[in-house]
N, C-alpha and C positions, 0 to 999 in steps of 0.2 A: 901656168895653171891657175886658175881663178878658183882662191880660197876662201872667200868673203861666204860662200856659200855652197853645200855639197847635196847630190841627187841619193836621197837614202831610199834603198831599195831591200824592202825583203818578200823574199820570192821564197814562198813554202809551199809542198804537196799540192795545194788545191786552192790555196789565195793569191797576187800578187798585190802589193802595195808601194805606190813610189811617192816620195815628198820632197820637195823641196824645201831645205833648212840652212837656217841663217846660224851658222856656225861661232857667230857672238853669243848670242845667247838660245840656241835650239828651238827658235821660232819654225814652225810650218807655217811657211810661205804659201806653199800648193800641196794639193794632194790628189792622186790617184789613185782606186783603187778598186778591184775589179776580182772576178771569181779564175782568171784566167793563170792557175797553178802554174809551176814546172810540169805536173803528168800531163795537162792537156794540152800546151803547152808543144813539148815531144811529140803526142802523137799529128796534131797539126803539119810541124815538118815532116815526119815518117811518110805524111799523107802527100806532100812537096810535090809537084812535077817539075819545078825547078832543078837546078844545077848547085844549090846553096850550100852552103854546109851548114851542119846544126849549127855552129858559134854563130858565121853571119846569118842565119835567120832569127837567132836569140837578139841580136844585136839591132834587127830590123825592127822587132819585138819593140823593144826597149828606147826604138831611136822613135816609132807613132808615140808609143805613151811621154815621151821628154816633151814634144809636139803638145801635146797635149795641156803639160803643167804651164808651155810656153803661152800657149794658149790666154788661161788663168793671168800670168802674170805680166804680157804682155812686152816680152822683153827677150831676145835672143840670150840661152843657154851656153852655148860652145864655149868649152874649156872649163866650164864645173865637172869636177871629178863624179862620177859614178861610186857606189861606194855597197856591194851587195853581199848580204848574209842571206842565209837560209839554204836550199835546196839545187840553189845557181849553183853551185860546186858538187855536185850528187853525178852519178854513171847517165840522168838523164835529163843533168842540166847544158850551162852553157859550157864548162869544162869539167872534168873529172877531178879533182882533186884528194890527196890520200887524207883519211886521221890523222891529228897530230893525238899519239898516246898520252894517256894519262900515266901520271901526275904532268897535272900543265896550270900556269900559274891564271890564275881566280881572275887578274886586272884584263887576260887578253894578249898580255904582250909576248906570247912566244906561241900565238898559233897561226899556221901556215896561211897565207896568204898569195894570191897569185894576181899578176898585174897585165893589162892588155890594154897595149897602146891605140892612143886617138891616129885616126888616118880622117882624110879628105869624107869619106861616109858617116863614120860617127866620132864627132869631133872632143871627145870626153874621153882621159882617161878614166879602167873600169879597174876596181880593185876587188877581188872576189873573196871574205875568209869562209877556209874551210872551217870541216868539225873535227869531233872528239869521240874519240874510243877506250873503252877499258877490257876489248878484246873480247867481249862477250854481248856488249849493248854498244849503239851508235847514239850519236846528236848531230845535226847542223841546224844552227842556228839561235838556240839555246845558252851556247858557251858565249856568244855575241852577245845575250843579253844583260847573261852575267857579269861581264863584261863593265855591262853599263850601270850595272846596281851594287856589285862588289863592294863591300865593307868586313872588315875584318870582326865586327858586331855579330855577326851571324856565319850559323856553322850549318846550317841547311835553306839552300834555296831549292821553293816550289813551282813550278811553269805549269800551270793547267794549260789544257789546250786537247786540241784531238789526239796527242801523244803524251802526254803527258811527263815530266821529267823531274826525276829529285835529284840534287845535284849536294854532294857534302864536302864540306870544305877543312882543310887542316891548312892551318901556318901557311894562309893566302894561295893554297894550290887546289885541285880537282884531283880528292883523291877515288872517286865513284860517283858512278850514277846510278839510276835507273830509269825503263822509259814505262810507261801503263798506257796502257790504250781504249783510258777512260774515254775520250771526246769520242771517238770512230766505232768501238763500239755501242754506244749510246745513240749515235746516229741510226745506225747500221739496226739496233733493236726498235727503234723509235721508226724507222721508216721502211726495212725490208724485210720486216720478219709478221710472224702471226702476230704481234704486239702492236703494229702498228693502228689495228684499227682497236686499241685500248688505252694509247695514249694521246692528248691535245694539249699543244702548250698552253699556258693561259695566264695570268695577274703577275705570276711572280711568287718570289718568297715574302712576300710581304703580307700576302693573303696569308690568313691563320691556318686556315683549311690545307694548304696548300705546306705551311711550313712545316707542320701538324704530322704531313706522310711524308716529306723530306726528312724528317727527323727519324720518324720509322725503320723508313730504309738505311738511313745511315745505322742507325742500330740492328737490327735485324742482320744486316751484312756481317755482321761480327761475329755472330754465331750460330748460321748455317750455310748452307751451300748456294755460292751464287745463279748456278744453274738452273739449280731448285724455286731458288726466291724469284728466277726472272720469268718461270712460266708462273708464278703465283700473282703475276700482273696481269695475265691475260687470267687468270680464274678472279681478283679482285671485280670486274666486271662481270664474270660471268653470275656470279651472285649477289650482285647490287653492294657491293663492299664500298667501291670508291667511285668516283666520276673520274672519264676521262682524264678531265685536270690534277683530278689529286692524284691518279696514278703514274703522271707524266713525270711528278715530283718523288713519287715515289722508288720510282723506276733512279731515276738522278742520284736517290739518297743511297741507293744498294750500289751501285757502280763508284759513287766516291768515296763512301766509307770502306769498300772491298778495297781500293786506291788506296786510300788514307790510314786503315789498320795496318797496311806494312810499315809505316813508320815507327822507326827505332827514336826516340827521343828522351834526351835525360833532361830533371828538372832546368839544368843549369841553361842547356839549349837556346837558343832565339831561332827564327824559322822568320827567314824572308819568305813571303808570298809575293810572287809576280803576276796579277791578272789583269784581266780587263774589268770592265765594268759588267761584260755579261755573267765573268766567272766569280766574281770576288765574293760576292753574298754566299754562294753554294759554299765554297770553300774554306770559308770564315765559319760561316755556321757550321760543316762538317766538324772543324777543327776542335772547336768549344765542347759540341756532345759530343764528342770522341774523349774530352779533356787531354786533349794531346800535347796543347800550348796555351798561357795564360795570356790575358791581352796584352800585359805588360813583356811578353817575350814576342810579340808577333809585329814584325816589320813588314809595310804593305806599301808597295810601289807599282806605278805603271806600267802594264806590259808593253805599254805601246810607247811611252818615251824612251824606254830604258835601250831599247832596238837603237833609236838614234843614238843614243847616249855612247852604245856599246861598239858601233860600228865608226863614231868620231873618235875612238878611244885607238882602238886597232889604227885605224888612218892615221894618229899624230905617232903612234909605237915605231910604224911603216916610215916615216918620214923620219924620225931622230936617228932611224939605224939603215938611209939608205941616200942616194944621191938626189930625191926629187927635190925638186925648186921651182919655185913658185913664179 
């Protein structure tokens, strides 16, 4: 098995992404990435006239996009390990795999993992971790990243994203979460509801105008009813209140501060935040006019490295407590 470098794949809901990473120092070498989820994904096979079965069609999946990075770099793959977090382990990925219960430890190293040997077709071993349960809320994919951001410095970590995830941490375990369904909902009002033709994205939080009713919203969320406030986007329009764009932001600031008011945090607190570069200003800025956390408590890391991070972390856990060899 060729270790010099492993195929990091996370495969979520409605995105997939694969890179190739240099395991010295977690260089992306190559990258792919595409809108083509685990749901759509499934329903593609369902639609099958072949003979396949969902894994080897996952795996056919998986073997065009390797093609692909091979492509990029010009150089045969076979026997780089595959190495996938996210939704690949869900009832409608490539295998089913169960929750590992909480409390489960914060680094990664005791959550379930399943292994699916290289043959003659696709020449990569695939290592799949599963998620996490606390018997009332689910994750996959999240615990991985944690995974790769994990410090004993911080006793809440944040995942924006279309689920949204707060994850709290005791004496380096996972003792809760929760999940919000800030990103899908906001989608979902922003483009399938009477709201749509009230909102357009536009500048950013950097426009004043624009931060001016991000800030609103985040406020307002605090003290009335969200229901209330989200048809009060479509009457902002209806009476020349806001433009398009400022109610885009406005719309944004009532749904993360509805998010962001559950938070329990005491002074002493630190609060990892994990985003991207699309999420981190919103998030940041909710944070502040919420005063929820001081800047000197707020640890801010990449959501998009920490995945690789989180999924080499599990892989070396996998190897010290089993017979692979290199």
């Amino acid at each position: 098995m060729n270790m010099e470098y492993f195929l990091s794949c996370d495969w979520g809901t409605s995105t997939f992404r694969l890179k190739l990473i240099n395991t010295g120092d977690l260089d992306v070498m190559a990258e792919v990435s595409t809108g083509e989820g685990i749901a759509s994904t499934y329903k593609l096979w369902q639609q099958t006239t072949s003979d396949s079965t969902r894994l080897d069609f996952y795996k056919n999946f998986l073997a065009n996009k390797i093609r692909q990075i091979e492509k990029q770099v010009s150089v045969s793959l076979d026997g780089v390990p595959v190495i996938i977090s996210g939704m690949a382990s869900s009832s409608i990925g490539m295998v089913e795999l169960a929750y590992k219960n909480i409390p489960l430890n914060a680094d990664g190293s005791d959550l379930i993992t399943y292994t699916i040997n290289s043959d003659a077709s696709f020449k990569h071993l695939i290592f799949i971790i599963s998620g996490a349960t606390n018997k009332c809320d689910v994750m996959r994919g999240e615990e991985t990243k944690l995974a790769g951001c994990y410090s004993s410095k911080s006793s809440l970590y944040l995942f924006p994203g279309t689920h949204s995830k707060h994850i709290q941490i005791e004496d380096g375990k996972i003792v809760d979460f929760k999940t919000y369904m800030t990103g899908e909902i906001f989608d979902t009002l922003s483009k399938n509801t009477i709201l749509a033709l009230s909102v357009k994205k536009g500048e950013g939080l950097n426009e004043p105008k624009n931060f001016e009713n991000f800030e609103k919203g985040v406020l307002v969320s605090r003290h009335s009813n969200i229901l209330h406030n989200c048809f009060l986007v479509r009457a902002n329009i209806l009476f020349n209140k806001l433009t398009e764009e400022e109610n885009y932001y406005y719309l944004s600031g009532l749904l993360i501060g509805t998010e962001l008011g559950d938070l329990q945090v005491n002074n002493s607190d630190k609060i990892t935040l994990a985003a991207n570069s699309t999420l981190l200003p919103a998030y940041t800025f909710a944070l502040g006019i919420l005063n929820l956390v001081a800047k000197s408590k707020l640890i801010i890391v990449d959501a998009d490295e920490i995945v690789t991070k989180g999924q080499l972390s599990v892989f070396n856990f996998i190897k010290s407590n089993s017979f692979l060899t290199s």
